[in-house]
Backbone as XML, in Angstrom:
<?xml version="1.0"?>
<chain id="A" units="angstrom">
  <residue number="1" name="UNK">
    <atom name="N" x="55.973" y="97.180" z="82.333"/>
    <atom name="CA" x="55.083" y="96.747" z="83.397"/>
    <atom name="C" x="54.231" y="95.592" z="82.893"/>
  </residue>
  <residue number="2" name="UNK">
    <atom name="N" x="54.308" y="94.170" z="83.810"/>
    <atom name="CA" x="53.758" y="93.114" z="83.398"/>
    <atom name="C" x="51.926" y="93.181" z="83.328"/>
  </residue>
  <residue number="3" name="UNK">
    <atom name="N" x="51.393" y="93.243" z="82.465"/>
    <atom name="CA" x="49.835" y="93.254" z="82.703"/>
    <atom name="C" x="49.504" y="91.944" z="82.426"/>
  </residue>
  <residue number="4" name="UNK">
    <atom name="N" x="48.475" y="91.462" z="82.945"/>
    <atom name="CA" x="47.227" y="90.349" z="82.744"/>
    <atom name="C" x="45.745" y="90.485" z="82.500"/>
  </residue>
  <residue number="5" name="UNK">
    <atom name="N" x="45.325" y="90.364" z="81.803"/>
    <atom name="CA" x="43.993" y="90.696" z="81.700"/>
    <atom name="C" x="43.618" y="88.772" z="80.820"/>
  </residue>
  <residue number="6" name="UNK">
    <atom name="N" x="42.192" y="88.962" z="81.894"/>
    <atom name="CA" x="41.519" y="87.238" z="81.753"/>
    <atom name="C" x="40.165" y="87.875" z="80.850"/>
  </residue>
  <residue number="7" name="UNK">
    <atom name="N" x="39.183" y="86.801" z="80.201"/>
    <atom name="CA" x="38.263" y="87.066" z="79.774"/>
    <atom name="C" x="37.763" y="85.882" z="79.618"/>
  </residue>
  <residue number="8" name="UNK">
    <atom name="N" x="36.414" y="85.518" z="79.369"/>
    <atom name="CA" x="35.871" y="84.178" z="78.662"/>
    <atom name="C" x="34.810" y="83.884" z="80.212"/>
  </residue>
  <residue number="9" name="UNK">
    <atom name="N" x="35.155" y="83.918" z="81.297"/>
    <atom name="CA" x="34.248" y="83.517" z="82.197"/>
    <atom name="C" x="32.815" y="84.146" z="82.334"/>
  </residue>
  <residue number="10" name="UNK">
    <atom name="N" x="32.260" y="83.325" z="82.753"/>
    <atom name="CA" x="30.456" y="83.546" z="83.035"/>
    <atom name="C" x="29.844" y="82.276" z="83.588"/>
  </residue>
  <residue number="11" name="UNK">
    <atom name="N" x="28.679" y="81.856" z="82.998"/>
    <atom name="CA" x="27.831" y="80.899" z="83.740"/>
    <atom name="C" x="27.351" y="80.212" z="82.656"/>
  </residue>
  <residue number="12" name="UNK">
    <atom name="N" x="27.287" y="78.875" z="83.700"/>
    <atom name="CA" x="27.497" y="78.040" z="82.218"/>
    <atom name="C" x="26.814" y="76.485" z="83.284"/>
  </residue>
  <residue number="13" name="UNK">
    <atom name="N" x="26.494" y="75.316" z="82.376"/>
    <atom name="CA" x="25.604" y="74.669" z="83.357"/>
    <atom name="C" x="26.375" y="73.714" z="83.700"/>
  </residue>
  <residue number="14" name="UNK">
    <atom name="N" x="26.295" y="72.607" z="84.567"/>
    <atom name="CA" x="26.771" y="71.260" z="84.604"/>
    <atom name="C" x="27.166" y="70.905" z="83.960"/>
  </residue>
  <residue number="15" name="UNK">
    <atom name="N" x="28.191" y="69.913" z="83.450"/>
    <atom name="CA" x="28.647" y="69.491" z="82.208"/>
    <atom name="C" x="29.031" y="70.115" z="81.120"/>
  </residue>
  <residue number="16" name="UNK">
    <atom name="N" x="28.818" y="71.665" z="81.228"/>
    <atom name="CA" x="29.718" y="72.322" z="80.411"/>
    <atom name="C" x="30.771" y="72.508" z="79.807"/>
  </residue>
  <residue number="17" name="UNK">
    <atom name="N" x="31.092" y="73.368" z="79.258"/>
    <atom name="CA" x="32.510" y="73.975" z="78.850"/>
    <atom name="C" x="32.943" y="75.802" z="78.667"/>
  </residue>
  <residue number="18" name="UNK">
    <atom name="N" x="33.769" y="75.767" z="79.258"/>
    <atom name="CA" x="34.308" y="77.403" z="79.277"/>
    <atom name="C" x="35.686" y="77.476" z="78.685"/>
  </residue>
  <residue number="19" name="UNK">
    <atom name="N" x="36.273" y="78.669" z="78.023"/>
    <atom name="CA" x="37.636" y="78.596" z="77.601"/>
    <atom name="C" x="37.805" y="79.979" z="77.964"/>
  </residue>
  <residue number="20" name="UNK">
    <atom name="N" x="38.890" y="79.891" z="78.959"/>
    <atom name="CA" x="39.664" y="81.291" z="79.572"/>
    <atom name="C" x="41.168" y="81.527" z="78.962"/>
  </residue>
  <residue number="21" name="UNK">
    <atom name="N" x="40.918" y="83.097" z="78.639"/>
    <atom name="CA" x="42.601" y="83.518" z="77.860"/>
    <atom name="C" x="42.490" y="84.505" z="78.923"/>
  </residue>
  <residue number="22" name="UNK">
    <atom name="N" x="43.852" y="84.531" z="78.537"/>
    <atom name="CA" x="44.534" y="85.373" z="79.400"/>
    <atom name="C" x="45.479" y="86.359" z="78.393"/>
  </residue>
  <residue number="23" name="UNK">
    <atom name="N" x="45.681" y="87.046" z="77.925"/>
    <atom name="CA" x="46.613" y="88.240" z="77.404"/>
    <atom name="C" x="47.500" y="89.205" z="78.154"/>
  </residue>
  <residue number="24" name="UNK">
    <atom name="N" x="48.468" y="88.269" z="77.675"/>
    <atom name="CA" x="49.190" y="89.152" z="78.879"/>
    <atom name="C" x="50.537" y="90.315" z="78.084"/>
  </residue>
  <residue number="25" name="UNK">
    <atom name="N" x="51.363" y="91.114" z="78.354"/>
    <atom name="CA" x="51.921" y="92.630" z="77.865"/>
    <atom name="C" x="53.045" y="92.696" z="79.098"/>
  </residue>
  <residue number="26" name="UNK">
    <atom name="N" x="53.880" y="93.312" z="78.698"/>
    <atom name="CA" x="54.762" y="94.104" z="79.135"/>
    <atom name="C" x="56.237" y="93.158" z="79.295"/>
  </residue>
  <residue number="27" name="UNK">
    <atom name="N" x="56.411" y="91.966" z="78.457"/>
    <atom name="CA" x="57.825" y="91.502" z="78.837"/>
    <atom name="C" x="57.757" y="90.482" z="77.707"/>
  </residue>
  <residue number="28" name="UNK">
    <atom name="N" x="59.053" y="89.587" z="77.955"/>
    <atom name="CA" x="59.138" y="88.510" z="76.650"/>
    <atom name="C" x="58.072" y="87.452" z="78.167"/>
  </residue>
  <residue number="29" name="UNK">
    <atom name="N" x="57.290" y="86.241" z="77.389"/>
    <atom name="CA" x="56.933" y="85.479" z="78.285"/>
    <atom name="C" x="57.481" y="83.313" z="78.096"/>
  </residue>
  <residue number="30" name="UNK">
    <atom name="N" x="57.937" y="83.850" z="76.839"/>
    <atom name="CA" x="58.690" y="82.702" z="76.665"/>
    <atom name="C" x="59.367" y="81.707" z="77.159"/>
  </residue>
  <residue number="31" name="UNK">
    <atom name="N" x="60.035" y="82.471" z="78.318"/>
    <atom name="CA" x="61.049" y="81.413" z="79.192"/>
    <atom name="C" x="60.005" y="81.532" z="80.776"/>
  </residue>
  <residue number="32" name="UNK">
    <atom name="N" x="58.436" y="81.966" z="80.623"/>
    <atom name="CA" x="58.263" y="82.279" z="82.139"/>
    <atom name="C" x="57.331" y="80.970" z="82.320"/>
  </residue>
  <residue number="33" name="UNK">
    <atom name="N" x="56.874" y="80.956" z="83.426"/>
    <atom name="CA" x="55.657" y="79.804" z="83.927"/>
    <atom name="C" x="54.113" y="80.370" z="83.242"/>
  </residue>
  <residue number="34" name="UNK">
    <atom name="N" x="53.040" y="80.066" z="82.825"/>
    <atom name="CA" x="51.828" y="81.024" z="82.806"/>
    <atom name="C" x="50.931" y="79.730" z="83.198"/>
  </residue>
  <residue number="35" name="UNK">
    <atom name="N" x="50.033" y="80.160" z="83.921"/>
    <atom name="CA" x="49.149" y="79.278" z="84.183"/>
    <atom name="C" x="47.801" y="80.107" z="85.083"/>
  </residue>
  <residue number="36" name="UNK">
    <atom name="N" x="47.205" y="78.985" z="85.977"/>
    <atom name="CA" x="45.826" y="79.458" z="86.351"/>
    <atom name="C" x="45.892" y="79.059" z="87.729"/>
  </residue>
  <residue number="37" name="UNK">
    <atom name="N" x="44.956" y="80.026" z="88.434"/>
    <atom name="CA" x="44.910" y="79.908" z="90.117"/>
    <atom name="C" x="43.079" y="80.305" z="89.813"/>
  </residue>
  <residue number="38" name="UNK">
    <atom name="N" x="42.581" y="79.832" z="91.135"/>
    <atom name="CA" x="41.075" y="80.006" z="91.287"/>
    <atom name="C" x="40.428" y="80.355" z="92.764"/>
  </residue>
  <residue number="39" name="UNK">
    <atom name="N" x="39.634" y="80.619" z="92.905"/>
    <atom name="CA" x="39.654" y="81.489" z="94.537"/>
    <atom name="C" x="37.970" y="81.633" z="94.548"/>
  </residue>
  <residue number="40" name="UNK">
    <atom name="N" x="37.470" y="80.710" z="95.144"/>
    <atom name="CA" x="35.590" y="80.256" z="95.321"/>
    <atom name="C" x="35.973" y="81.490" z="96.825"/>
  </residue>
  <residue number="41" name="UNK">
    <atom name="N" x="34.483" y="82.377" z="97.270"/>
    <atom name="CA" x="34.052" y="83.191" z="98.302"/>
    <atom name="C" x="34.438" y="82.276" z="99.285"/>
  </residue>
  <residue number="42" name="UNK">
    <atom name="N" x="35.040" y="82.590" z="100.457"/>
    <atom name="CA" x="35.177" y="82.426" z="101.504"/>
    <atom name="C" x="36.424" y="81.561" z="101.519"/>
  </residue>
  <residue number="43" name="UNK">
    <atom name="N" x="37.341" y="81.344" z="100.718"/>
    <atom name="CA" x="37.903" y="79.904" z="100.270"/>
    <atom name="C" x="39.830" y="80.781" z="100.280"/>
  </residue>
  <residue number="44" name="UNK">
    <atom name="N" x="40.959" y="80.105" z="100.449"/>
    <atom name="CA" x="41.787" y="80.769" z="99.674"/>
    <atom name="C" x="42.323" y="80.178" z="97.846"/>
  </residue>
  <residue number="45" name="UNK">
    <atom name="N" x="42.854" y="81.139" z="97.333"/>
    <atom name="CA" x="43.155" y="81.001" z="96.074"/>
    <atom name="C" x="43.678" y="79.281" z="96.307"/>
  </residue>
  <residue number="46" name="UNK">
    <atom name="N" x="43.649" y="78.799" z="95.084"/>
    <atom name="CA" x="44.173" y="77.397" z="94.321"/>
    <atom name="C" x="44.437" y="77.446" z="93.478"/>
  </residue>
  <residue number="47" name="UNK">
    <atom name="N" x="45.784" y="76.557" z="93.428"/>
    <atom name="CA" x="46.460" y="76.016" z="92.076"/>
    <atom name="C" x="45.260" y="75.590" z="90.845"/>
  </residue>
  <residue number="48" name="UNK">
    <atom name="N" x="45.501" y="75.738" z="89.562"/>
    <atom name="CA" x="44.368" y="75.041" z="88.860"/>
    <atom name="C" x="45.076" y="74.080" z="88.309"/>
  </residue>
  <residue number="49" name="UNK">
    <atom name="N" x="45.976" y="75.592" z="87.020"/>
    <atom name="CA" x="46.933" y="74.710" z="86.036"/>
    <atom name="C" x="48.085" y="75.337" z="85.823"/>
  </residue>
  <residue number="50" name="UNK">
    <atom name="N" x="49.565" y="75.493" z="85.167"/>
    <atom name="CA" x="49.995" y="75.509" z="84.865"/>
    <atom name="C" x="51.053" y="74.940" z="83.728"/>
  </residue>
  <residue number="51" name="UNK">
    <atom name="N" x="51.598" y="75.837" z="82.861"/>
    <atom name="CA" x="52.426" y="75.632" z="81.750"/>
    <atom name="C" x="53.846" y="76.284" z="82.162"/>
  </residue>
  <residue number="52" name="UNK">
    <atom name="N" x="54.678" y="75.276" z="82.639"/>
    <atom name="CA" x="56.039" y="75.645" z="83.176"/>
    <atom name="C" x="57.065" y="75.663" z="81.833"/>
  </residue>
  <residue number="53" name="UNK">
    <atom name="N" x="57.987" y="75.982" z="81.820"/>
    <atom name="CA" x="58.859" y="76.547" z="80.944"/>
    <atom name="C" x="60.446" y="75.969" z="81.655"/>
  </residue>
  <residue number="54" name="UNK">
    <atom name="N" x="60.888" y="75.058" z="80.810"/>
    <atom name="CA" x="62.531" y="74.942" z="81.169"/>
    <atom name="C" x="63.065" y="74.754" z="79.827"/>
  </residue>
  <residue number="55" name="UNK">
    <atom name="N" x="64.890" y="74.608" z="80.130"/>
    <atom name="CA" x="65.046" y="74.644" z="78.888"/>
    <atom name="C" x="64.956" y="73.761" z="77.957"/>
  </residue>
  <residue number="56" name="UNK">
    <atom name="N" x="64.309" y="72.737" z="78.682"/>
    <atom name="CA" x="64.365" y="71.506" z="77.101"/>
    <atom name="C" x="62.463" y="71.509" z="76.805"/>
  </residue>
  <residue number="57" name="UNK">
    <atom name="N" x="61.940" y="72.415" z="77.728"/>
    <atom name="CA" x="60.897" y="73.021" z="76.685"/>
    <atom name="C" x="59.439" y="73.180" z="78.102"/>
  </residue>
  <residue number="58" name="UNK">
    <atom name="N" x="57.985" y="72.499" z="77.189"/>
    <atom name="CA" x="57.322" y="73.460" z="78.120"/>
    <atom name="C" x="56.798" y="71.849" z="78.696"/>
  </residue>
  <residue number="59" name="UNK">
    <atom name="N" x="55.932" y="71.931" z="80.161"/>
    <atom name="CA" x="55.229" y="70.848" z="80.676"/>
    <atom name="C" x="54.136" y="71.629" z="81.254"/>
  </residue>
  <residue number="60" name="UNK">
    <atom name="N" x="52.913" y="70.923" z="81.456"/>
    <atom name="CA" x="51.800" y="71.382" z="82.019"/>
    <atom name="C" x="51.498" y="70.260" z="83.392"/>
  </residue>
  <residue number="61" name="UNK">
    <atom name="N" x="51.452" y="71.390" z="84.322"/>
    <atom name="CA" x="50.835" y="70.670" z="85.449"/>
    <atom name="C" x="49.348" y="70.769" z="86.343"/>
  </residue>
  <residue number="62" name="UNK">
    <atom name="N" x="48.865" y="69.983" z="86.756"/>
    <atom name="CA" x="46.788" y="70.301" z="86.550"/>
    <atom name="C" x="46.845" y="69.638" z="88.251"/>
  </residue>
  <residue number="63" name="UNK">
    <atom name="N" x="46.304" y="70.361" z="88.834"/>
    <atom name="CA" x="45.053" y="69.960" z="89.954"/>
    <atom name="C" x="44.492" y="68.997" z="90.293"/>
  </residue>
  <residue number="64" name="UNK">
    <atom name="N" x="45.117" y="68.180" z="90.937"/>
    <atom name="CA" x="44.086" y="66.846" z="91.052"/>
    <atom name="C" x="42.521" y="66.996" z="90.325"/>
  </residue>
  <residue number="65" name="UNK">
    <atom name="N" x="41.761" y="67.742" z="91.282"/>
    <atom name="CA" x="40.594" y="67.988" z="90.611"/>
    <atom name="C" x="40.029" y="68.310" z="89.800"/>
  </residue>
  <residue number="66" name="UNK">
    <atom name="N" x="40.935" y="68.473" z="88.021"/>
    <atom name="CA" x="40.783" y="68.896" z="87.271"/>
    <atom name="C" x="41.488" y="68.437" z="86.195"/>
  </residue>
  <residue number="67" name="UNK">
    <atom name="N" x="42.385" y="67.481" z="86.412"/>
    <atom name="CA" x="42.528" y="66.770" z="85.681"/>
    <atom name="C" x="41.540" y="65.726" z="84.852"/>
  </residue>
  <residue number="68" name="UNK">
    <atom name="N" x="42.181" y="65.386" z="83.307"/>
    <atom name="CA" x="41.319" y="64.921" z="82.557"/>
    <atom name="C" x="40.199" y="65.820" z="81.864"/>
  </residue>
  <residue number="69" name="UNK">
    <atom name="N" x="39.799" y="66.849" z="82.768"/>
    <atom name="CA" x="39.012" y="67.854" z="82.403"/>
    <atom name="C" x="39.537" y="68.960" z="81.906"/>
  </residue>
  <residue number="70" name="UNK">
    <atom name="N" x="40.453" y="69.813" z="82.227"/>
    <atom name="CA" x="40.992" y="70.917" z="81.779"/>
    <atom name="C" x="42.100" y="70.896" z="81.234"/>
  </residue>
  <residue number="71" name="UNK">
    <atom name="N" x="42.351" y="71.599" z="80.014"/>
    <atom name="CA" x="43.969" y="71.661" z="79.732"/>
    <atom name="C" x="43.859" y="73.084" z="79.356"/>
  </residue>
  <residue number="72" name="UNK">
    <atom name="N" x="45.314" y="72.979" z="79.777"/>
    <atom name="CA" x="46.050" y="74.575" z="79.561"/>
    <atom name="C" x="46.822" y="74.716" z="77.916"/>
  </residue>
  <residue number="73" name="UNK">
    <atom name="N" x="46.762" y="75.660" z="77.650"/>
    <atom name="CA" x="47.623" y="75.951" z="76.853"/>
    <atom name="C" x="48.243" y="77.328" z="76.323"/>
  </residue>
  <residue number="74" name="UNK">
    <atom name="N" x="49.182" y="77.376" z="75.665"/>
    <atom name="CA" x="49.753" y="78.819" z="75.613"/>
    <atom name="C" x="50.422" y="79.337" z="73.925"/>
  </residue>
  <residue number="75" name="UNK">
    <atom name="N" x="50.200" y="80.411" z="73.975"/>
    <atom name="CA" x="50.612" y="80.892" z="72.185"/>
    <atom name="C" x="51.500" y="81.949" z="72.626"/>
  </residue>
  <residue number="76" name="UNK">
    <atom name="N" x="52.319" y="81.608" z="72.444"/>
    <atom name="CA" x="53.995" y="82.504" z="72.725"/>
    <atom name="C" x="54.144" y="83.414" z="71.964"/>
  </residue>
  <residue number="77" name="UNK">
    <atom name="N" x="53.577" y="83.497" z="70.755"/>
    <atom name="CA" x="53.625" y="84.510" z="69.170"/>
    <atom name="C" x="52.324" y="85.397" z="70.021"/>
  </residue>
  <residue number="78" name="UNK">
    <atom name="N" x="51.190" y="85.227" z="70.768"/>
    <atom name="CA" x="50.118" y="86.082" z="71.297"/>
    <atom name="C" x="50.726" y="86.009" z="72.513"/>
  </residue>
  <residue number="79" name="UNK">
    <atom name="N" x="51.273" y="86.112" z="73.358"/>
    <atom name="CA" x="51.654" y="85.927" z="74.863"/>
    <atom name="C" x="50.350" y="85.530" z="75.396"/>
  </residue>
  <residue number="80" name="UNK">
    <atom name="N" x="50.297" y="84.563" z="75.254"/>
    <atom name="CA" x="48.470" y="84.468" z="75.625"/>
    <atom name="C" x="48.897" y="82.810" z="76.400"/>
  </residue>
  <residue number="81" name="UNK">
    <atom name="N" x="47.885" y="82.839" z="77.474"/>
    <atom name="CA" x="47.487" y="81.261" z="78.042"/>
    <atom name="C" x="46.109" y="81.038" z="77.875"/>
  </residue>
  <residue number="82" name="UNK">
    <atom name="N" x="45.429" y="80.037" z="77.965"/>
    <atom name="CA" x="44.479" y="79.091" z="78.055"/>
    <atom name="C" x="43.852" y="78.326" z="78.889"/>
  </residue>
  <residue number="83" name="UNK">
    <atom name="N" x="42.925" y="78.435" z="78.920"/>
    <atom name="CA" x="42.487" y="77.262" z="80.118"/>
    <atom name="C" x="41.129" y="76.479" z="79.209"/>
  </residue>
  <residue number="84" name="UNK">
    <atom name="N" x="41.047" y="75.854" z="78.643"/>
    <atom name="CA" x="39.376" y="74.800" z="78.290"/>
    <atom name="C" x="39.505" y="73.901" z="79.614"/>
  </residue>
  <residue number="85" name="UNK">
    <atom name="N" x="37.774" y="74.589" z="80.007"/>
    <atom name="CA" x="37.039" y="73.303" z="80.810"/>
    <atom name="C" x="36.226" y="72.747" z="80.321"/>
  </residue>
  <residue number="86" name="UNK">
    <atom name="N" x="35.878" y="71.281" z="80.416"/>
    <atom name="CA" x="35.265" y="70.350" z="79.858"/>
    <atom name="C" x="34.403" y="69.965" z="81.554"/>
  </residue>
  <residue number="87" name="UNK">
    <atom name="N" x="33.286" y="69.140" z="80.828"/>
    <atom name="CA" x="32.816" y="68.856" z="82.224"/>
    <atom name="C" x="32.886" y="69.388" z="83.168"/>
  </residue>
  <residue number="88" name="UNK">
    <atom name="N" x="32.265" y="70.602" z="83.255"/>
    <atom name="CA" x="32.232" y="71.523" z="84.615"/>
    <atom name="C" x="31.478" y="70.906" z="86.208"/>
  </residue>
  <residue number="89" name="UNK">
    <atom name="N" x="31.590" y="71.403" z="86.999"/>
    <atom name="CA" x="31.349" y="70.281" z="88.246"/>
    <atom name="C" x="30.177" y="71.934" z="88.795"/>
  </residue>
  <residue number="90" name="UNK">
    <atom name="N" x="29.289" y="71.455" z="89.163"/>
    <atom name="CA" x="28.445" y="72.490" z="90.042"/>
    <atom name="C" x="29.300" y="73.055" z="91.063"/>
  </residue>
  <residue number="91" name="UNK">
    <atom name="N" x="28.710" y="74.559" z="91.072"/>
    <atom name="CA" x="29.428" y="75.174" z="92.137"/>
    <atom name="C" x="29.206" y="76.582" z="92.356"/>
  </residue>
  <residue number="92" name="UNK">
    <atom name="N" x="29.308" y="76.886" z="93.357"/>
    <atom name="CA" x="29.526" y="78.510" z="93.052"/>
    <atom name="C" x="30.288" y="79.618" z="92.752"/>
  </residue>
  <residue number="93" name="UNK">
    <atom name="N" x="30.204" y="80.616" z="92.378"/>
    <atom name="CA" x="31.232" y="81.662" z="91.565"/>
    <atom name="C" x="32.260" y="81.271" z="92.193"/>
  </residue>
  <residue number="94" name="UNK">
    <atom name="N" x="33.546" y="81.084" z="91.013"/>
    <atom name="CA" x="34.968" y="81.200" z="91.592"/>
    <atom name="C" x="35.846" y="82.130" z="90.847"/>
  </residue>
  <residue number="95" name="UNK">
    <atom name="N" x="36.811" y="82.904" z="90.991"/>
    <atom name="CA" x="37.258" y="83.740" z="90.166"/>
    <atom name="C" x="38.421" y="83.219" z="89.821"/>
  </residue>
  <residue number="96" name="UNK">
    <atom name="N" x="38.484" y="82.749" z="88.295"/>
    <atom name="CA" x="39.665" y="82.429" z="87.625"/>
    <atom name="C" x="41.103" y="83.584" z="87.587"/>
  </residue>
  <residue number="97" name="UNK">
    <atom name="N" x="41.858" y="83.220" z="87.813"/>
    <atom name="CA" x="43.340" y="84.242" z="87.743"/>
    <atom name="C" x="44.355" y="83.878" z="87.368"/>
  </residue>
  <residue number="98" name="UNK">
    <atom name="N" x="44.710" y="84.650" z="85.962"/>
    <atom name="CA" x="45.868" y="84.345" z="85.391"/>
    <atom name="C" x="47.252" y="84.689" z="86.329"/>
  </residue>
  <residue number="99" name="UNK">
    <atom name="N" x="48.343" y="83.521" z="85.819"/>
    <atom name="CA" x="49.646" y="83.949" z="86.711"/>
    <atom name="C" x="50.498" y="83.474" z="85.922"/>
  </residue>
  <residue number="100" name="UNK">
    <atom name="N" x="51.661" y="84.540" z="86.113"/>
    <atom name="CA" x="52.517" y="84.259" z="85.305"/>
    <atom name="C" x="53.725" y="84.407" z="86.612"/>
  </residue>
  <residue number="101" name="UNK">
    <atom name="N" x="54.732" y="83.599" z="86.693"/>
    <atom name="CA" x="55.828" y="83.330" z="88.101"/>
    <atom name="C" x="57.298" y="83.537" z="86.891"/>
  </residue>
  <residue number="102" name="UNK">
    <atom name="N" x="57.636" y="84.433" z="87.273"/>
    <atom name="CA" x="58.969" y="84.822" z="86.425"/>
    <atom name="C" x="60.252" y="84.600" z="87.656"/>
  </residue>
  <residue number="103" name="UNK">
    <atom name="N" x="61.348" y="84.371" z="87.044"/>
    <atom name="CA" x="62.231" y="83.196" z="87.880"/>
    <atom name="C" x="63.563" y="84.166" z="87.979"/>
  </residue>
  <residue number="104" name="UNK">
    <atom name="N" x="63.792" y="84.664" z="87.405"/>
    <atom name="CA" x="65.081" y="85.633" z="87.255"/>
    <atom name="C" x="64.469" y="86.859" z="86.245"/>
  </residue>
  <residue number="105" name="UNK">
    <atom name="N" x="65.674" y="87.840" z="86.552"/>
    <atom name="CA" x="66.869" y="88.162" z="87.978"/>
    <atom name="C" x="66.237" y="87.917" z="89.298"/>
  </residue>
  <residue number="106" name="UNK">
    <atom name="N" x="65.233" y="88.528" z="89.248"/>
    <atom name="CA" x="64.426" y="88.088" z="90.902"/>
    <atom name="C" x="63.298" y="87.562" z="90.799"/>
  </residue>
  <residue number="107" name="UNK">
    <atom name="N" x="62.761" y="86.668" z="91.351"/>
    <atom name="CA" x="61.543" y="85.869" z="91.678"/>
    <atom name="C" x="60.071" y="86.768" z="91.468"/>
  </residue>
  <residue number="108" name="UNK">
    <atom name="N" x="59.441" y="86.847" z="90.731"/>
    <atom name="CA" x="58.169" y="87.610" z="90.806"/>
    <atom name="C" x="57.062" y="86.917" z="90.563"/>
  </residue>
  <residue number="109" name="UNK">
    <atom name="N" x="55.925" y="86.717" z="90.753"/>
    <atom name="CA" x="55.009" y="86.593" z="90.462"/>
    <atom name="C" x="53.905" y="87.532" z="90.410"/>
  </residue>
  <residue number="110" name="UNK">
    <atom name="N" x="53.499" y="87.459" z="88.894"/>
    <atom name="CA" x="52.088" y="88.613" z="88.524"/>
    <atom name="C" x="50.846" y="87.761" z="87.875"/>
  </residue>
  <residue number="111" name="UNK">
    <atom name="N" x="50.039" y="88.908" z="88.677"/>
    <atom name="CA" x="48.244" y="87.939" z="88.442"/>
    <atom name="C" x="47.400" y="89.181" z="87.796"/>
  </residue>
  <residue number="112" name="UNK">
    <atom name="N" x="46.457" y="88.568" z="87.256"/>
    <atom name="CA" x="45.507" y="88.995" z="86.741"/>
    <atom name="C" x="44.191" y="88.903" z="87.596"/>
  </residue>
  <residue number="113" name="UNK">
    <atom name="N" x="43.271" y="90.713" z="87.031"/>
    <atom name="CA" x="42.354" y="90.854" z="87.878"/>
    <atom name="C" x="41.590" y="89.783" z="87.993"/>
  </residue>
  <residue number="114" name="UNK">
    <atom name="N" x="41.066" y="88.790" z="87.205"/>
    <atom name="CA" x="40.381" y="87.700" z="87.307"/>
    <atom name="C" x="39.236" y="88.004" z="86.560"/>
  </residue>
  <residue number="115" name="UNK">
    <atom name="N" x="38.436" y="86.249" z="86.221"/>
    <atom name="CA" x="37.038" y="86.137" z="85.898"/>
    <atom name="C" x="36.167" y="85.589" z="86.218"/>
  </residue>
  <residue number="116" name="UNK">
    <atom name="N" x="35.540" y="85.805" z="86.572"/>
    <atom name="CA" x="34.615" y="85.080" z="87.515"/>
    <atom name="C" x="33.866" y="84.089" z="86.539"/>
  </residue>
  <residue number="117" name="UNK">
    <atom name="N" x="33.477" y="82.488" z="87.224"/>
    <atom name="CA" x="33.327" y="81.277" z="86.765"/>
    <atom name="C" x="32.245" y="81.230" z="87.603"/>
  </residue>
  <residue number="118" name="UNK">
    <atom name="N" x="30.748" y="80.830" z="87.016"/>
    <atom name="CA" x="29.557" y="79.994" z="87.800"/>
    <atom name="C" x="29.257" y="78.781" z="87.125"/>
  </residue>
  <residue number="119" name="UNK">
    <atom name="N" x="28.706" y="77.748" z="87.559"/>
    <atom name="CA" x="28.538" y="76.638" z="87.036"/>
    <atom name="C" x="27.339" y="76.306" z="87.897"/>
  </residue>
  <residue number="120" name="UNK">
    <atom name="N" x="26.172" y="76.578" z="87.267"/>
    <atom name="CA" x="24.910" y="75.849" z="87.417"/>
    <atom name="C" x="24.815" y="74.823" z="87.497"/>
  </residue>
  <residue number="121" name="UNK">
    <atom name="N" x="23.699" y="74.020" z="88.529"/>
    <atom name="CA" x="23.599" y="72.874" z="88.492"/>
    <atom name="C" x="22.354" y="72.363" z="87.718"/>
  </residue>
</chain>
């Protein structure tokens, strides 16, 4: 059974920086996608980042709005992903969520309970 569990989020001011892992259990994650979705109150979830997986290796893809600022990254020996934010933008709580989109035999995608992100202004 695929688990996710996020950690690292809290409150943090303008211009900050936060670094979110994700640990994730229950499969090989090597050949899967892992990346980040985000979901502000009243709002639906968003793409953040992702670290896709093919076979001539891995690419990361970022959010308009977060590019330059955030990169992802991932430790395959920890099944673990990453997120560093740099320059945080004011805002209110959003809950970070790990995802991992597994491609075969059948299409799945699994998320993590999330962490919640504030950024003071």
């Amino acid at each position: 059974q695929v688990q996710l569990v996020e950690s690292g989020g809290g409150l943090v001011q303008a211009g900050g920086s936060l670094r979110l892992s994700c640990a994730a259990s229950g499969r090989t994650f090597t050949n899967v996608d892992m990346g980040w979705y985000r979901q502000a109150p009243g709002k639906e979830r968003e793409f953040v980042a992702m670290t896709r997986w093919s076979w001539r290796g891995y690419n990361s893809d970022y959010a308009d709005s977060v590019k330059d600022r955030f990169t992802i990254s991932r430790d395959n020996a920890r099944n673990a992903v990453f997120l560093e934010m740099n320059s945080l933008r004011p805002g209110g709580p959003a809950i970070y969520y790990c995802s991992v989109h597994v491609a075969s035999p059948v299409p799945v995608h699994y998320w993590g309970q999330g962490t919640q992100v504030t950024v003071s202004s």
